[in-house]
N, C-alpha and C positions, 0 to 999 in steps of 0.2 A: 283492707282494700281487696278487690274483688278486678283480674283482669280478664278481659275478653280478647281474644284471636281468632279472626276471621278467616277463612281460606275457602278457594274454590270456584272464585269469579272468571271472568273472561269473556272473552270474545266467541262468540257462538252464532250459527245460522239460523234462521226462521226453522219453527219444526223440532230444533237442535235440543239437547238436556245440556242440566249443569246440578251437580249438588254441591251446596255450598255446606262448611260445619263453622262451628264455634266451639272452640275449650275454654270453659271458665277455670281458672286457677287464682291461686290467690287466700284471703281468710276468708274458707266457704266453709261454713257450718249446715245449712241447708239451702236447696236450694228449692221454690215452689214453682211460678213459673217460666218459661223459657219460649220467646218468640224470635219472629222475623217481620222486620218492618222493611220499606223501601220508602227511598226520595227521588223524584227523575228533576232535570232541572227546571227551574221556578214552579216547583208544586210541591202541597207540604208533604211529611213524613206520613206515609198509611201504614195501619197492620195489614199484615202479608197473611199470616199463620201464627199462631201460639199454640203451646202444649204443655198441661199441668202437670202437677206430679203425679200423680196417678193415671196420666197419658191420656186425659179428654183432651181432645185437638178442635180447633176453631179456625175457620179461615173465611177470606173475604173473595165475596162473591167471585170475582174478576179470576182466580188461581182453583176455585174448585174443579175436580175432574182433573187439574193436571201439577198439582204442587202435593209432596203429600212432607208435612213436617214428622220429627222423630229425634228422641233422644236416650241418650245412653248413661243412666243415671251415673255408673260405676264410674264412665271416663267427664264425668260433668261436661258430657259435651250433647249439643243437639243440631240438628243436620234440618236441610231444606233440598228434596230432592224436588228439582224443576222439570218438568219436560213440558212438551207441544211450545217451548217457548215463542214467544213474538213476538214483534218489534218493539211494541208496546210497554215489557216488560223491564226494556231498558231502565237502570235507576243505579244506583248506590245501593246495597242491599247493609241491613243493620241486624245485629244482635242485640235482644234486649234479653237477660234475667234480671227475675227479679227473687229478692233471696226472703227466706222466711224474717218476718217482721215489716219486709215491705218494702225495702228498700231496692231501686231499681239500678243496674246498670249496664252503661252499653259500649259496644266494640264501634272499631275505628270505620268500619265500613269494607263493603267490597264490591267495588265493579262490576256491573251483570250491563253486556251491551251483547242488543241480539241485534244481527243485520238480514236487510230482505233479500 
């Protein structure tokens, strides 16, 4: 079993930063890739950011120029440093890894609410 903890959410201005992390702990033999999804309410789950193991990063339109993801293999942890946030960005922010073989798992969630 593979556990995820999220930290680093909250309440934030328009304009405002936030980096969120995730620790995976648990039975990690490797880990490949490691993202960030969001859910705002009644819309589904999007990709935010991902980052492979050898640290090619991918992000979705809407966060480029101001999200930049990043992980630290040593602490199996990977980070989402937010800024220029907007209102817009409100959601539930998600950890997903996903571990060598394929198999995917994700964290309980953490609150990102940005006010105008």
């Amino acid at each position: 079993q593979v556990q995820l903890v999220e930290s680093g959410g909250g309440l934030v201005q328009a304009g405002g930063s936030l980096r969120l992390s995730c620790v995976a702990s648990g039975s990690i033999f490797s880990i490949n890739a490691m993202g960030w999804y969001r859910q705002a309410p009644g819309k589904q789950r999007e990709l935010v950011a991902v980052i492979s193991s050898g640290g090619r990063t991918n992000y979705a339109d809407f966060v480029k120029g101001r999200f930049t993801i990043s992980r630290d293999n040593a602490k199996n942890t990977v980070y989402l440093q937010m800024n220029s946030l907007k209102p817009e960005d409100t959601a539930v922010y998600y950890c997903e890894v996903v571990i060598v073989g394929g198999r995917a798992y994700w964290g309980q969630g953490t609150q990102v609410t940005v006010s105008s």
